[in-house]
C-alpha positions in Angstrom: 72.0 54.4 -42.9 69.8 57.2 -44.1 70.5 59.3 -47.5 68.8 62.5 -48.3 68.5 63.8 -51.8 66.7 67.6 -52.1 65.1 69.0 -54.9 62.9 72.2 -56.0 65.5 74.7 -56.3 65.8 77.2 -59.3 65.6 81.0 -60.3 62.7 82.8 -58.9 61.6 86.2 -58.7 61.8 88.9 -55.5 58.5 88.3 -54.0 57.8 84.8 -55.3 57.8 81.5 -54.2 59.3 78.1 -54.0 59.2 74.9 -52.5 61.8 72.4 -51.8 61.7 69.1 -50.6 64.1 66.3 -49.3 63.2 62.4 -49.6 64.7 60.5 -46.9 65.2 57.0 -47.3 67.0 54.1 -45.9 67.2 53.6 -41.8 64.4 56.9 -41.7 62.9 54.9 -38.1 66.4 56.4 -36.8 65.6 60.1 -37.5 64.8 62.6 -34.8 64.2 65.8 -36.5 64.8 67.7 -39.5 65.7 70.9 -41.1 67.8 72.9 -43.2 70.6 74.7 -43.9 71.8 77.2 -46.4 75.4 78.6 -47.6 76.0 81.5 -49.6 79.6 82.5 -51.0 81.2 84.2 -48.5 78.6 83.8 -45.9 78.1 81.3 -43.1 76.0 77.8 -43.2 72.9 79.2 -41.7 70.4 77.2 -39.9 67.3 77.8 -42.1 64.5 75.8 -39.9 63.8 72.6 -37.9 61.2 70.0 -37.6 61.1 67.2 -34.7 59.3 64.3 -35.6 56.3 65.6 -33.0 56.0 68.2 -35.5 57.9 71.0 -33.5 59.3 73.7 -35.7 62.2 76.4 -35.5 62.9 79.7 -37.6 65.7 81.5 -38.5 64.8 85.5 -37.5 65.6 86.1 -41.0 62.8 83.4 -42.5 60.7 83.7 -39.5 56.8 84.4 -41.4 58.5 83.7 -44.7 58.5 80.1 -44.4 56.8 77.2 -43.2 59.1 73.7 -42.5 56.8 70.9 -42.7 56.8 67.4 -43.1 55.1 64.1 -44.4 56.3 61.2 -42.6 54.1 58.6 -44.3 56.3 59.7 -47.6 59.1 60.1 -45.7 59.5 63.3 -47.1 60.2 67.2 -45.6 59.5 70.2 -47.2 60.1 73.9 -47.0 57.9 76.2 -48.4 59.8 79.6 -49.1 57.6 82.8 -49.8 58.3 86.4 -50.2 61.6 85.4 -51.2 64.4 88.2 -51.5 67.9 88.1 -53.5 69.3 87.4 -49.6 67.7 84.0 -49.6 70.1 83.0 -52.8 72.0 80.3 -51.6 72.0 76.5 -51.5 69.9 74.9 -49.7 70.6 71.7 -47.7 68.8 68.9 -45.9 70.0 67.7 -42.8 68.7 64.9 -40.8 69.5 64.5 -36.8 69.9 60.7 -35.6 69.6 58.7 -32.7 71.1 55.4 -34.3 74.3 56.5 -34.1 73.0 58.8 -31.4 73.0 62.6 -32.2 74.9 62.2 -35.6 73.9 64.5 -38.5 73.3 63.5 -42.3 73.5 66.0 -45.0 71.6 65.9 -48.5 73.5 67.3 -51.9 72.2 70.6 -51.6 69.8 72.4 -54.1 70.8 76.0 -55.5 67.8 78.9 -55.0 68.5 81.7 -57.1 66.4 84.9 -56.6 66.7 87.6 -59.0 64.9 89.3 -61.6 
């Protein structure tokens, strides 16, 4: 089994920055890639940004030069490094790990709220 927990989020300004990150741990030899999601009220779960575990990375059009998904395998760890934010970006922010073991199966963190506003 594999259990995400996020963390980082919080209230930052239009134009600044923030970093969240998502701890994997149990089963983690079963994961495939990574990414993340995001769901504002009254908005759709977006598809933030992926990570395979060659390294190969995905953008939303909307974060594309914005942020950077990365990740640290020996920590078993994934980050997302979100700059230039803008109030848009306010939503909450989930971890989500792909699976081969059971194949193709998804596995979603808590969430973590990202507020931008003045």
């Amino acid at each position: 089994q594999v259990q995400l927990v996020e963390s980082g989020g919080g209230l930052v300004q239009p134009g600044g920055s923030l970093r969240l990150s998502c701890a994997a741990s149990g089963w983690t030899g079963t994961i495939r890639a990574m990414g993340w999601y995001r769901q504002a009220p009254g908005k759709q779960r977006e598809l933030v940004a992926t990570i395979t575990n060659s390294g190969s990375t995905n953008y939303a059009d909307s974060v594309k030069t914005r942020f950077t998904i990365s990740r640290d395998n020996a920590k078993n760890t994934m980050y997302l490094q979100m700059n230039s934010l803008k109030p848009e970006d306010t939503a909450v922010y989930y971890c989500i790990a792909e699976l081969t073991r059971p194949n193709g199966t998804v596995r979603w963190g808590q969430g973590t709220q990202v507020t931008v506003s003045l």
